[in-house]
C-alpha positions as CSV (number, residue, x, y, z in Angstrom):
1,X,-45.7,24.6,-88.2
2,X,-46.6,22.3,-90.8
3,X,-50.5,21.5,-91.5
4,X,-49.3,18.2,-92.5
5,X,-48.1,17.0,-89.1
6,X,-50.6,17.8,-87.3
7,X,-53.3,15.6,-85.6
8,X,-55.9,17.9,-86.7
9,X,-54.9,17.5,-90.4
10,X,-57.3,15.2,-91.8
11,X,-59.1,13.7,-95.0
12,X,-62.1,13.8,-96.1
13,X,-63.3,11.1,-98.5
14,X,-66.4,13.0,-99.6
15,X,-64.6,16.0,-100.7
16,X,-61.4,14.4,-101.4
17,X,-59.1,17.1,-99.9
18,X,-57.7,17.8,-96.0
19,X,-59.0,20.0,-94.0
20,X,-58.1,21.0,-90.1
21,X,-60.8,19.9,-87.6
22,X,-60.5,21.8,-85.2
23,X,-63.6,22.9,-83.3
24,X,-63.6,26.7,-83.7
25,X,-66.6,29.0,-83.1
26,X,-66.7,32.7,-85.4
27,X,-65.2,34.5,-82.8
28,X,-61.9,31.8,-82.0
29,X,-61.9,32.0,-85.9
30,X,-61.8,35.7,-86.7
31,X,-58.6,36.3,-83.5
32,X,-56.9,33.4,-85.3
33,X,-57.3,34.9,-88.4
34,X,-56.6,38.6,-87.5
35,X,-54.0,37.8,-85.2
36,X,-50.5,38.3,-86.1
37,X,-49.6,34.4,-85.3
38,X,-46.3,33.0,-87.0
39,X,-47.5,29.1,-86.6
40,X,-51.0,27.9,-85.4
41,X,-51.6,28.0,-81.3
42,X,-53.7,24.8,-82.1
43,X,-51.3,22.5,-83.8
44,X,-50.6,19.2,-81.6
45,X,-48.2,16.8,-83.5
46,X,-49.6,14.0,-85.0
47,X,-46.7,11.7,-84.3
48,X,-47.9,8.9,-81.9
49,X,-44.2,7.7,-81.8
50,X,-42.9,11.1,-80.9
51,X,-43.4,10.5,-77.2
52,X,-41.9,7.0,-77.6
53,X,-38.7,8.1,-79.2
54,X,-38.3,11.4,-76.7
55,X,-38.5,8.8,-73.6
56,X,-35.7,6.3,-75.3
């Protein structure tokens, strides 16, 4: 998965960088982290026309 497509993927003007958003407590953070995960189990694709183009 690519951080960049995802919905979760987002700017922040005060710190001019991305960061992901997700809401993730110390303990959801150190599984992701010390899981053996090949792409993140949160990513959701930040496409809105994704749908569109799947139902044409």
């Amino acid at each position: 998965m690519d951080c960049e497509n995802c919905a979760f993927f987002e700017y922040d003007e005060d710190d001019e960088t991305y960061y992901c958003s997700i809401d993730m407590d110390e303990d959801d953070y150190a599984r992701f982290v010390s899981s053996g995960y090949r792409a993140c189990p949160f990513f959701r694709n930040g496409d809105e026309y994704a749908v569109v183009r799947h139902q044409i």
